[in-house]
C-alpha positions in Angstrom: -7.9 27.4 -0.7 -6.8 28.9 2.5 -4.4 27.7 5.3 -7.6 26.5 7.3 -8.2 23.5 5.2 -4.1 22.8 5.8 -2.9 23.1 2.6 0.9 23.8 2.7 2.6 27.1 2.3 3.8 27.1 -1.1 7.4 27.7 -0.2 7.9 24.9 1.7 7.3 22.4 -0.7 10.0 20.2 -2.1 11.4 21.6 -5.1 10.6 19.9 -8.6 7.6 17.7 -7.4 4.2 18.3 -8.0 1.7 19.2 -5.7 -1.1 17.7 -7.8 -1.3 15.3 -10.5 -3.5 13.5 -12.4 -4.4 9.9 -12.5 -5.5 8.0 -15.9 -8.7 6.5 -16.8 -6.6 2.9 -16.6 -6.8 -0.3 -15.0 -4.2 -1.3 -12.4 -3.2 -4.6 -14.7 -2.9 -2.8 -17.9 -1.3 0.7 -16.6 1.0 -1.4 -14.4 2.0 -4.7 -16.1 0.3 -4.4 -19.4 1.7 -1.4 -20.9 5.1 -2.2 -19.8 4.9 -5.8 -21.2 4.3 -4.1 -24.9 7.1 -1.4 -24.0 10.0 -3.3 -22.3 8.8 -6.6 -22.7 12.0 -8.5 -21.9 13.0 -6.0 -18.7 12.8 -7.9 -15.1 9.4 -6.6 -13.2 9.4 -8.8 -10.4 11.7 -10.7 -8.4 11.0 -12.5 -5.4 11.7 -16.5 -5.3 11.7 -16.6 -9.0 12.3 -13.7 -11.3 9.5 -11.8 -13.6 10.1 -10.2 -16.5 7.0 -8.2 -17.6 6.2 -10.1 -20.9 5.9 -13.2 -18.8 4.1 -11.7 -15.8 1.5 -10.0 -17.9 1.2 -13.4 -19.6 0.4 -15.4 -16.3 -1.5 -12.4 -15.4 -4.1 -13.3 -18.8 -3.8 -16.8 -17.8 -4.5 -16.4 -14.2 -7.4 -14.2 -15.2 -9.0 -16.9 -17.6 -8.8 -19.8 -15.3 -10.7 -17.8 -12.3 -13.4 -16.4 -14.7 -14.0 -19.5 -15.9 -15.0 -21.2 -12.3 -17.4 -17.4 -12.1 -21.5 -17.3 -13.1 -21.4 -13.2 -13.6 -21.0 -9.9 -12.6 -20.9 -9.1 -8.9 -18.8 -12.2 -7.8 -16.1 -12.0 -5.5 -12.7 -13.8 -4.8 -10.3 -13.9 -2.1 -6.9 -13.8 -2.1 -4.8 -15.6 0.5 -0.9 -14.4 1.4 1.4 -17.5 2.3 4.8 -18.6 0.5 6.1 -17.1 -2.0 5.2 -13.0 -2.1 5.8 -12.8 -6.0 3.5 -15.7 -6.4 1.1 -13.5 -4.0 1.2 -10.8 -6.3 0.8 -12.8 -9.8 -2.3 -13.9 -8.5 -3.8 -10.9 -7.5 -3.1 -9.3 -10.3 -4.4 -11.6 -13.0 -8.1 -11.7 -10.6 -7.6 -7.9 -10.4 -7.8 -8.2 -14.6 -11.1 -10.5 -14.6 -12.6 -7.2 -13.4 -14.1 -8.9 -10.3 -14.3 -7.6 -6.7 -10.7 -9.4 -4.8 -11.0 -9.8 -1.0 -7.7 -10.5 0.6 -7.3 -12.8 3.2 -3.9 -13.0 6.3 -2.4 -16.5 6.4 -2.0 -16.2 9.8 -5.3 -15.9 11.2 -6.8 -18.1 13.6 -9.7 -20.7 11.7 -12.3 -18.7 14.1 -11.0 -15.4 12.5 -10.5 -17.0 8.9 -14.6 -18.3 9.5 -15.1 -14.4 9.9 -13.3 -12.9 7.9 -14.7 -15.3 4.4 -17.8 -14.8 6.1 -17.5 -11.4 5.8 -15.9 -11.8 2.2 -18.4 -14.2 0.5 -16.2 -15.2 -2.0 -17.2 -17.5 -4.6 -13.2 -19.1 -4.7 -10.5 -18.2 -2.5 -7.3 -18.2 -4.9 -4.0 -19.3 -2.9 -3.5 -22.4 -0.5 -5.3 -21.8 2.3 -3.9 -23.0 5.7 -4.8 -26.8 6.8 -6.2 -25.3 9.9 -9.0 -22.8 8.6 -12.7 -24.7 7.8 -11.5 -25.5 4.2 -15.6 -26.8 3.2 -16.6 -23.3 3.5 -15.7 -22.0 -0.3 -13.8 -23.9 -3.0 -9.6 -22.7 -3.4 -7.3 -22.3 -5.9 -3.9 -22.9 -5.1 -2.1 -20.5 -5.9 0.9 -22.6 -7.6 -2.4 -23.9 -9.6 -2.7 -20.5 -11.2 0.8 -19.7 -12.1 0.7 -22.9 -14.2 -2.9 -22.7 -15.6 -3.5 -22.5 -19.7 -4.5 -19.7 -21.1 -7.8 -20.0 -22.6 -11.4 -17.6 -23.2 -11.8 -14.2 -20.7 -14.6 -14.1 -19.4 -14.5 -10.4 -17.5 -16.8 -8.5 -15.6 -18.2 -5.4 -16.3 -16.7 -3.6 -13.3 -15.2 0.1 -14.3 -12.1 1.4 -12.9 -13.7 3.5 -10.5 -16.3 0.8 -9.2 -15.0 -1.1 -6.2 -12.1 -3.9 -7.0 -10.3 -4.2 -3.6 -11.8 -5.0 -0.2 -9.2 -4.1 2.2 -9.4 -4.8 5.7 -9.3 -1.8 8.1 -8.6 -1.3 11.9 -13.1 -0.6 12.3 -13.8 -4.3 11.5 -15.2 -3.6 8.1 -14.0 -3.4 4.4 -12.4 -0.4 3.0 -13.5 -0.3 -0.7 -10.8 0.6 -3.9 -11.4 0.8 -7.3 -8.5 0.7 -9.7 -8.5 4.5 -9.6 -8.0 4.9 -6.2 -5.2 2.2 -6.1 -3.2 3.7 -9.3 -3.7 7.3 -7.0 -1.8 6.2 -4.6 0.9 4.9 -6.5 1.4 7.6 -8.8 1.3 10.2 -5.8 3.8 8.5 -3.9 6.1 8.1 -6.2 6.0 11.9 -7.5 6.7 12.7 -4.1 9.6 10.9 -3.5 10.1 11.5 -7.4 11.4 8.1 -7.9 13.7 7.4 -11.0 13.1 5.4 -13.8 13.8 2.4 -14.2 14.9 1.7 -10.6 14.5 -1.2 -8.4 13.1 -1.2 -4.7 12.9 -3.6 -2.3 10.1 -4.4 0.2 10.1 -6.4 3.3 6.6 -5.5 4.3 3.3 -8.3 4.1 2.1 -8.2 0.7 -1.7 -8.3 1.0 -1.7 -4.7 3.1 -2.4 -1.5 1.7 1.3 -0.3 2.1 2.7 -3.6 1.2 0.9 -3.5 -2.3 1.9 0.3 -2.8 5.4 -1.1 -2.1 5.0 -4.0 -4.4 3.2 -1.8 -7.2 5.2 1.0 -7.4 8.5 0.1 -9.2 6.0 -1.0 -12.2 4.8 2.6 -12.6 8.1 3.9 -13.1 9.2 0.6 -15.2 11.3 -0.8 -12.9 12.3 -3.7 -10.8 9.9 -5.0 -7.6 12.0 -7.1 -5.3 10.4 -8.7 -2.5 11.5 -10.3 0.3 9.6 -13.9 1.3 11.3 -14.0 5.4 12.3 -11.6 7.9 15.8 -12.0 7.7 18.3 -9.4 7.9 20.8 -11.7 6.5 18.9 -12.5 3.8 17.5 -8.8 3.2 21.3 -7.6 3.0 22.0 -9.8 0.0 19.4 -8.9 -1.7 20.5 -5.2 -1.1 24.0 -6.4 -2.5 22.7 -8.5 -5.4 20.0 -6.4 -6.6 21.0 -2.2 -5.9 17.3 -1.0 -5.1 17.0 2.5 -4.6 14.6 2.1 -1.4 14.0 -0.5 1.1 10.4 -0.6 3.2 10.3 -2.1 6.4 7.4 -2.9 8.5 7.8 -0.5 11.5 8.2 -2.9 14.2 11.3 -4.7 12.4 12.4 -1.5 11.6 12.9 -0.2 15.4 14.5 -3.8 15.9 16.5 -3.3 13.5 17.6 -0.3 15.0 19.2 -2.5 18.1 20.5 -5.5 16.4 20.8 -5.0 12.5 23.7 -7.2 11.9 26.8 -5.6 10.7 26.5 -7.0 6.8 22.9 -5.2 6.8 24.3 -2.4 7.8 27.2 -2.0 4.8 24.6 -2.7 2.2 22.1 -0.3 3.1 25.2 2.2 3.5 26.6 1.3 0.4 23.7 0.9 -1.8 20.3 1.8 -0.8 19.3 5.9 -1.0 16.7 5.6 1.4 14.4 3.6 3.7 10.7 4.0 3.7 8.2 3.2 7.0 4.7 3.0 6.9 3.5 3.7 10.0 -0.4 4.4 11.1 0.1 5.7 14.6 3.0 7.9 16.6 6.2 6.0 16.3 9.3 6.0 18.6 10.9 9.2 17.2 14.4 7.8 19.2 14.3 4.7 17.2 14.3 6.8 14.4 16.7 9.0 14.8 18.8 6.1 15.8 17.9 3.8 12.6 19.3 6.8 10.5 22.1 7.6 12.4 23.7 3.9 12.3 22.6 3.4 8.7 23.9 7.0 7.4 20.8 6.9 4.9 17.2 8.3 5.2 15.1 6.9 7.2 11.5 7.9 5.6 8.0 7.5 8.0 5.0 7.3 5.1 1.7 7.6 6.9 -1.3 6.2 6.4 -4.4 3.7 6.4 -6.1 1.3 4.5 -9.0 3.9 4.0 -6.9 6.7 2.8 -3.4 4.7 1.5 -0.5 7.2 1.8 -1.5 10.7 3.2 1.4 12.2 5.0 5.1 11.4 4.6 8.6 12.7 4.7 10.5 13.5 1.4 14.2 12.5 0.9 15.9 15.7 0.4 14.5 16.6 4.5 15.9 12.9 5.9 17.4 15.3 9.3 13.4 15.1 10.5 12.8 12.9 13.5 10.1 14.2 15.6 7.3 15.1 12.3 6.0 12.1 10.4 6.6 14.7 7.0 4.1 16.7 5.2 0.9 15.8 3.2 2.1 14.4 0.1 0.9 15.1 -3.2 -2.6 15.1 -3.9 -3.4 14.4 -0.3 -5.3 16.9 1.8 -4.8 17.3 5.7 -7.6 18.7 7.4 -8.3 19.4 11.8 -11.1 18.0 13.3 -12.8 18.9 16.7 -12.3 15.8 18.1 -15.1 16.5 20.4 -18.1 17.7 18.2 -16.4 16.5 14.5 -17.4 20.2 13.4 -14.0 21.6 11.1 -11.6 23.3 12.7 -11.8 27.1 11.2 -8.8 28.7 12.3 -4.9 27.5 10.8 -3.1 23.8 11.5 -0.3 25.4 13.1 -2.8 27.5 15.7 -4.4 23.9 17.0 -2.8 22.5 20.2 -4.0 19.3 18.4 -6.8 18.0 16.5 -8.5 14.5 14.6 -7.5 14.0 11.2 -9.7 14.4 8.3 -7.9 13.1 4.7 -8.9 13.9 1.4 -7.6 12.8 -2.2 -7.8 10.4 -4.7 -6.2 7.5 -3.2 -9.1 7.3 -0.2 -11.3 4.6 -0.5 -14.9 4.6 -1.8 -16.3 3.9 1.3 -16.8 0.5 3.7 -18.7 -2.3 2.7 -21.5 -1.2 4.9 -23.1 2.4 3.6 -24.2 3.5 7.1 -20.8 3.0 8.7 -19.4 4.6 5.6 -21.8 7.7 6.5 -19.9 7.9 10.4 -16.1 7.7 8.3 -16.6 9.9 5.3 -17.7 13.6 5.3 -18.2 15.4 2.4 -15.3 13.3 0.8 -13.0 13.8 3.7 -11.8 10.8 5.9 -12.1 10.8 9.5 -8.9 8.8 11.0 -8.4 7.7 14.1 -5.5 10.0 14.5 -4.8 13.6 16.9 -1.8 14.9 15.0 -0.5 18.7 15.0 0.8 20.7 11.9 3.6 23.5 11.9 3.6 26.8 10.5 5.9 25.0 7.7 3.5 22.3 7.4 4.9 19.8 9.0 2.6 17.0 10.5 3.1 15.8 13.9 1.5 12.5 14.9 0.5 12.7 18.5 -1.9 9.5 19.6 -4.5 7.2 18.4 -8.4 8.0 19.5 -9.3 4.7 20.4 -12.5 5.6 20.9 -13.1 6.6 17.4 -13.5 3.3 16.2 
């Protein structure tokens, strides 16, 4: 395809990584926790308040599975998923509802009982799995706590019919409405972003970032992929996050972006050593412009790569920066692999026909595996998605080398 649809000049790729690759015909469960369970049974998977190893997390996977299906009456049902405590726990749970092949809503702790009302309203779940907050209208649906789960037997699985590439995830977005994933879109986005940063075997990483968010689950999911270690951190606390540096090695730490550029004034001086000492590089979801001085500053004090990954519910990881170029500040990185950039007009929404690095600046249109199915509602879908491609909310720039520059958020395009 030609430069016009802002695919990247073939020499300025990274060397050794793939532009495209494929995605299996798998579940997210089985691919993920399944597999490796058979493989490297007795290997640690997840570590977070208590330590996984991936026989024993597949098992409470099956068990967490069995017990929800069993409170089900069929195909078409839905659970949600509620974030507080432990983040391991979090993911346990999510996981083993993920493998009763049911559609999993997931719910913030910290939203207000109005916004809770609206957002299970929205949901319609049948159980919410996870203790939900003594504040939010607790008659609404029956819960599951989630300690409940982790300690259920295992007994008859009852699944749903659902196929990998039917919707499984209901993901809040920034419009107000769900963004739809199937396990295929999910698995996409794992397997492209770790190709991109071509992460090791075997590796840990560690993630700071909330678990129930599109970039906290990619963070969460991706060291099973590569059969390695997912540590997770349950506070923000630098003191705490350095130990676990120290104790546990990871190859990557993500940080939610506003910590991050805190971080960048205060990290404490133990923080600082571990990262130095241990940790290869540091990863930032972002979804609008970020401070590009805070960057640059956060890389400078840390002596270690300070990586912006850019992206949305919708589309998961689009555009990123990979390791070996860590001297970038100003560009968020390139599309990574199997992602598609493409301009917009952001006045008529007709394709830009001329070459990225010719447009002063245009809207953002993503394509690729990892973008979502489409909203819960089909004619709000039919405003986002155009012929496959998603419309963000973003005016960005691209380079004659490819690089993408993030300028502002269209506000109006919501």
């Amino acid at each position: 395809m030609g430069k016009k649809i802002a695919l990247l000049p073939s020499w300025y790729w990274p060397e050794h990584v793939e532009r495209h690759i494929g995605t299996p015909m798998a579940f997210l469960d089985e691919y993920l926790v399944g597999r490796n369970a058979r493989r490297i049974g007795e290997a640690i998977a997840l570590i977070s308040n208590t330590h996984w190893t991936y026989s024993a997390l597949s098992q409470r996977m099956i068990a967490i599975a069995a017990a929800v299906s069993g409170q089900l009456d069929g195909d078409g049902d839905r659970v949600a998923v509620v974030a507080n405590g432990d983040p391991g726990t979090t993911v346990a749970v999510l996981l083993g509802i993920l493998r009763s092949r049911v559609v999993v809503g997931l719910l913030d702790a910290s939203l207000s009982p109005a916004e809770a009302e609206s957002a299970i309203t929205r949901l319609r779940p049948r159980i919410v799995a996870g203790s939900m907050p003594p504040q939010w209208p607790q008659a609404t649906v029956p819960s599951i706590a989630g300690t409940d789960l982790l300690i259920a037997d295992t007994r008859e699985l009852r699944c749903g019919d659902l196929g990998n590439r039917s919707p499984a995830l209901l993901l809040p977005s920034r419009t107000g409405y769900l963004a739809q994933h199937s396990h295929y879109s999910l698995l996409s986005a794992i397997i492209a972003t770790a190709t991109f940063f071509r992460v090791p075997e075997g590796t840990a990483h560690l993630s700071a970032l909330p678990v129930l968010t599109w970039s906290g689950l990619l963070a969460a999911f991706l060291p099973f992929y590569v059969r390695g270690t997912s540590v997770l951190l349950s506070d923000r606390d630098p003191h705490a996050l350095a130990e676990l540096i120290v104790t546990y090695q990871p190859l990557s730490v993500w940080l939610p972006p506003d910590w991050a550029w805190e971080l960048a004034d205060s990290a404490p001086r133990a923080l600082i050593s571990a990262i130095r000492q241990y940790v290869s590089w540091i990863v930032i979801p972002v979804e609008q412009p970020y401070p590009v001085g805070q960057r640059k500053r956060l890389r400078k004090m840390l002596h270690t790569p300070v990586l912006p990954l850019y992206g949305l519910p919708e589309t998961g990881p689009a555009a990123g920066t990979h390791p070996d170029w860590y001297y970038l500040d100003a560009a968020v990185g390139i599309p990574i692999t199997n992602a598609e950039l493409r301009p917009v007009d952001p006045e008529s929404l007709d394709w830009v026909a001329i070459p990225w690095d010719m447009v002063r600046e245009a809207q953002v249109a993503v394509k690729g595996p990892q973008v979502m199915l489409g909203y819960d509602q089909p004619d709000v879908t039919e405003r986002y998605l155009k012929e496959k491609w998603y419309l963000t909310n973003i005016l960005a720039s691209m380079d004659a080398n490819g690089m993408v520059y993030l300028h502002q958020i269209r506000k109006e395009w919501q």
